[in-house]
DOFILUM-644607 format. One record per residue (C-alpha): residue in one letter; x, y, z; residue number from 0. Coordinates in steps of 0.2 Angstrom, whole numbers. Example, Ala and Ser with C-alpha at 12.3 -4.5 7.8 and 13.67 -1.06 7.14 Angstrom:
DOFILUM-644607
{residuo->A | x->62 | y->-22 | z->39 | num->0};
{residuo->S | x->68 | y->-5 | z->36 | num->1};
//
This chain:
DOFILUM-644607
{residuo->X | x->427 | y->102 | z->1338 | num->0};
{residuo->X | x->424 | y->113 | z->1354 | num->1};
{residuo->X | x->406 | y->120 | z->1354 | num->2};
{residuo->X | x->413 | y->137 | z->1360 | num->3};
{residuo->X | x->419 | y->140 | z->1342 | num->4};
{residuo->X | x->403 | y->141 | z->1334 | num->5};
{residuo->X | x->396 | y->151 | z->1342 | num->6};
{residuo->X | x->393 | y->170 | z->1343 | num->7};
{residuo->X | x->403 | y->182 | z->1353 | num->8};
{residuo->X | x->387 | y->186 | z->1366 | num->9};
{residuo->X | x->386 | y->167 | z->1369 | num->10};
{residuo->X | x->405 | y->166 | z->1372 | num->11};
{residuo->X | x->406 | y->179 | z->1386 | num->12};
{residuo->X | x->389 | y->172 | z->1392 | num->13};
{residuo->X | x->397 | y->156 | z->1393 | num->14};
{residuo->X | x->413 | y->163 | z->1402 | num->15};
{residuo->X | x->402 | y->172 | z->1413 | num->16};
{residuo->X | x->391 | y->155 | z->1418 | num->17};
{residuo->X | x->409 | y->147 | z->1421 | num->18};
{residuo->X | x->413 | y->164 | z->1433 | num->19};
{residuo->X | x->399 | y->164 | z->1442 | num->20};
{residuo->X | x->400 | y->143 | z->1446 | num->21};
{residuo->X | x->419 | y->148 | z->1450 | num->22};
{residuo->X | x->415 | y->159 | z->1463 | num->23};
{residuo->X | x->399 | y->148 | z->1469 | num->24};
{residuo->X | x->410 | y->135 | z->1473 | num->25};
{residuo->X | x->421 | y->144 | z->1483 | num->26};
{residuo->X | x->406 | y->153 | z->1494 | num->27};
{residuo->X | x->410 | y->170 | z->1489 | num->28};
{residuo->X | x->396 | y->182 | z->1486 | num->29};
{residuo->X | x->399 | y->195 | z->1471 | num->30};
{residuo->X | x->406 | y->208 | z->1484 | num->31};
{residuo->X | x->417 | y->198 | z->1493 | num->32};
{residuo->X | x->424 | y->193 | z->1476 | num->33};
{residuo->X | x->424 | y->211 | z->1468 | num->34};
{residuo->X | x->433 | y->215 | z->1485 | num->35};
{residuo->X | x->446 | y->201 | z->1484 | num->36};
{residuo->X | x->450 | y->207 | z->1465 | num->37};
{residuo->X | x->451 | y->225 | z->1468 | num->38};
{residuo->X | x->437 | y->229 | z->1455 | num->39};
{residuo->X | x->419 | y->235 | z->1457 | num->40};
{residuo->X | x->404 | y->224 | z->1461 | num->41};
{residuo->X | x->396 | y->231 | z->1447 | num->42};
{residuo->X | x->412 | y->225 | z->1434 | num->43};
{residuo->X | x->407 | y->206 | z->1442 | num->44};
{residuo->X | x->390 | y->206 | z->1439 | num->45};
{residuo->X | x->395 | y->213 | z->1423 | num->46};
{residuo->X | x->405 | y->198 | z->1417 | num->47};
{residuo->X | x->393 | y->185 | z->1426 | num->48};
{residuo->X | x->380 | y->191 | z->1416 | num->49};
{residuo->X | x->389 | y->190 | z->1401 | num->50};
{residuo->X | x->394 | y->207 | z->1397 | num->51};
{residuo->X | x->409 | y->214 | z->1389 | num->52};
{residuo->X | x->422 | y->221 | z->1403 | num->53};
{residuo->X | x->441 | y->225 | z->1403 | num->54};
{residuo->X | x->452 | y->211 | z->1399 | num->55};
{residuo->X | x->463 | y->217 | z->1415 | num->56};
{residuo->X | x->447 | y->217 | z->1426 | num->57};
{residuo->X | x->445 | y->198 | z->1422 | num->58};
{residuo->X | x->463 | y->194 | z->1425 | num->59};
{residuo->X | x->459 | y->203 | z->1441 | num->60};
{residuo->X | x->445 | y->189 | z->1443 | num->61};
{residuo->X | x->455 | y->174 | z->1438 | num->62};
{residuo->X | x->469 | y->179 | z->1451 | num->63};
{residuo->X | x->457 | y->183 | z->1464 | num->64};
{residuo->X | x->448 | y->164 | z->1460 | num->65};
{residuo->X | x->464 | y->156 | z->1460 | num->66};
{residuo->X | x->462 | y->152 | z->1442 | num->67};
{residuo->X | x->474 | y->163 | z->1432 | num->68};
{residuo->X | x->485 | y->145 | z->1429 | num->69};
{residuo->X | x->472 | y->143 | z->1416 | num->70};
{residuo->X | x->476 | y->154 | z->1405 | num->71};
{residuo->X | x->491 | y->142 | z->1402 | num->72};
{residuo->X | x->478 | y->130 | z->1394 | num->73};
{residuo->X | x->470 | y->145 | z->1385 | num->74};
{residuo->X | x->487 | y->153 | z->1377 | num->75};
{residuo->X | x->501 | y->140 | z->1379 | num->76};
{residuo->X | x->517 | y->148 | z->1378 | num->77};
{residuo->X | x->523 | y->148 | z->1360 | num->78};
{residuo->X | x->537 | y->136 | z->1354 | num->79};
{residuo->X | x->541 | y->140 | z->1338 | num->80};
{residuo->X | x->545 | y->126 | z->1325 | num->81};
{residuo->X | x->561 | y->118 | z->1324 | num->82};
{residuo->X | x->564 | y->125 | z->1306 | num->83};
{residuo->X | x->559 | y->140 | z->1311 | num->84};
{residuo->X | x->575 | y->138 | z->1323 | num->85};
{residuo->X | x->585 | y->133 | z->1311 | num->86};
{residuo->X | x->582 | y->146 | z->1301 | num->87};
{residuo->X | x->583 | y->159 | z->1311 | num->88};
{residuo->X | x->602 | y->153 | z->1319 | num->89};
{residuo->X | x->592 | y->147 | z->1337 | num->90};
{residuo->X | x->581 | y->162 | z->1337 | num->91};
{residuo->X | x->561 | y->162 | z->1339 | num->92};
{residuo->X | x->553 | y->173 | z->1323 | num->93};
{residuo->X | x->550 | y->189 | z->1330 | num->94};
{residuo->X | x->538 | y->191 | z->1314 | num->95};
{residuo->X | x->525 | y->182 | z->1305 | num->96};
{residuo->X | x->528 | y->177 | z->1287 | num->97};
{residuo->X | x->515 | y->181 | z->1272 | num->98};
{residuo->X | x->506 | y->166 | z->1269 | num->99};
{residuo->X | x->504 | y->175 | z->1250 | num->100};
{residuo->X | x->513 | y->169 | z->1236 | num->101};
{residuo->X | x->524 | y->184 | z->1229 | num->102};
{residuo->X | x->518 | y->190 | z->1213 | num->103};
{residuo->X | x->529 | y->184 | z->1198 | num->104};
{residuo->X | x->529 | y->186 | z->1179 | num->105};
{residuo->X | x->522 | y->172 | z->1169 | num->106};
{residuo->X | x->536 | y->162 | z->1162 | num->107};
{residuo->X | x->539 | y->161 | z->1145 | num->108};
{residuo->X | x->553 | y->153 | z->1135 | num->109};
{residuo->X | x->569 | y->166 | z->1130 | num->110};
{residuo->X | x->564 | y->169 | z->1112 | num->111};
{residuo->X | x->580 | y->177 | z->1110 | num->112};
{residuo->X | x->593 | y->161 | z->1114 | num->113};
//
């Protein structure tokens, strides 16, 4: 099991920010050149490097600008829906998610009357 899922939210975005900050490292870029690069403040970087909470469109911004944004492949792989979901459908994805819920029914009894 990745380690990522047990942990807390703050240790999440402190991790992704640890990974941003090596990211950009790598490349040489100092926050502002990078803030430059993505079109967004220096203050959002050192925002998400420090492990703080920033706009998801700020970080995409990021990811592009690092030459990363292929990655979000892994993250979200496109959705491939299930064969018999296909079937059932007549070749067409589910546009909606199912209740996993069993439908309420009425106990069964035997027909007195037959």
């Amino acid at each position: 099991m990745n380690p990522l899922n047990q942990r807390a939210d703050d240790l999440v975005l402190t991790e992704i920010g640890d990974r941003l900050s090596a990211a950009r490292l790598a490349r040489n870029l100092t926050q502002a050149a990078l803030a430059r690069d993505a079109g967004v403040s220096k203050r959002t970087v050192e925002r998400l490097e420090a492990g703080m909470s920033a706009q998801l469109t700020s970080f995409i911004r990021l990811l592009r600008a690092l030459d990363l944004l292929d990655g979000l492949t892994v993250l979200l792989p496109p959705a491939r829906p299930e064969p018999m979901e296909l079937l059932r459908g007549g070749g067409r994805a589910p546009r909606r998610a199912r209740s996993s819920e069993p439908r309420a029914r009425e106990p069964w009894a035997w027909d007195e009357d037959a």
